[in-house]
Each structure stands twice: as C-alpha cells, then as structure tokens.
KELUM-962499 format. One record per residue (C-alpha): residue in one letter; x, y, z. Coordinates in steps of 0.001 Angstrom, whole numbers, plus 524288, in hexadecimal, padded with zeros to 5 digits. Layout:
BEGIN
AXYZ ...
//
This chain:
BEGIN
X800008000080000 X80BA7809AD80308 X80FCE806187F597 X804B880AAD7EE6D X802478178D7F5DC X81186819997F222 X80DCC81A5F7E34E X80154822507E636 X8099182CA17EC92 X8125A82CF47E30F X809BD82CE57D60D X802EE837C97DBE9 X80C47842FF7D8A6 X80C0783DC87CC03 X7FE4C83E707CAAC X7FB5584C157CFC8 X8071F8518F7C892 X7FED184B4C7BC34 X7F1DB850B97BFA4 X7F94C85D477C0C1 X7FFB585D727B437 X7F1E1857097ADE0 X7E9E4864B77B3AF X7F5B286E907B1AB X7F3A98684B7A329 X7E51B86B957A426 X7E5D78787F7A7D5 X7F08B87AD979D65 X7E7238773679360 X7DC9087D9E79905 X7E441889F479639 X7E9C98886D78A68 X7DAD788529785A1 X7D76A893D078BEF X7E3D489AD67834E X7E0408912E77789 X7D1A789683777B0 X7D5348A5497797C X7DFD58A62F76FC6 X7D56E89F2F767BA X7C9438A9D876B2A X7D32D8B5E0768BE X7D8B48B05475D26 X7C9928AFC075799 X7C8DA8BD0275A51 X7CAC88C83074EFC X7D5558D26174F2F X7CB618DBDB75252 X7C6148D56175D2C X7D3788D20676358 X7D6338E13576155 X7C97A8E47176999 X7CF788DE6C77561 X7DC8B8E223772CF X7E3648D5F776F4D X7ED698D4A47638B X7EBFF8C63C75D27 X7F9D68C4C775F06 X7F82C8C4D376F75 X7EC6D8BBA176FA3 X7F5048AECD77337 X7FE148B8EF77DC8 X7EF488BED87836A X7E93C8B15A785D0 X7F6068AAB578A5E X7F4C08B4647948A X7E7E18B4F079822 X7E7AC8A5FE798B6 X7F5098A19879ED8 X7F6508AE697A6D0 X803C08B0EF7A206 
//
C-alpha cells in the first residue's frame, strides 16, 4: 500500500503541471480568437470609416494587439 501512494504522490506534479499547461493553452487561444476577430471586423471596415475613429489601416494589427494582450 505504501508503494502505491508513492507513485500517486509523485504522478501528481506531473499531472497538475499538465492541467496547467492544457488551460494556459486555452486561454492562449481564447485570445488569439479575440485579436483574430478584431483585426478581422477593422479590416472589413472602409478607409473612411477607419478615418472616422481615427485609425490608419496600417495600425489596426499594433491597436488590437494592444487592446487584447495589454501590451
């Protein structure tokens, strides 16, 4: 019995550093799909329109980088 609570202790690490790396994965992805969309929606949008609010084409991908990584 000491044997098997042994390997439980040790695979546990393992297994929480996985889950870790599975949701920090998630959440990635969950972002990326937020910048992917926005690009996307400003990118749809006419010179015109992106001149109303005061955005060049050029600094769509540096405006949504920072509104959705914060950087």
């Amino acid at each position: 019995m000491a044997h098997a609570l042994t390997a439980n202790t040790i695979t546990f690490p393992i297994i929480a550093r996985l889950r870790g790396t599975i949701e920090n994965f998630r959440a990635d992805r969950a972002l990326r799909r937020e910048y992917d969309a926005t690009c996307a929606q400003l990118m749809a949008m006419s010179d015109r329109d992106l001149n109303d609010i005061n955005i060049r084409r050029g600094d769509i991908t540096d405006i949504v980088r920072k509104h959705v990584y914060g950087a």
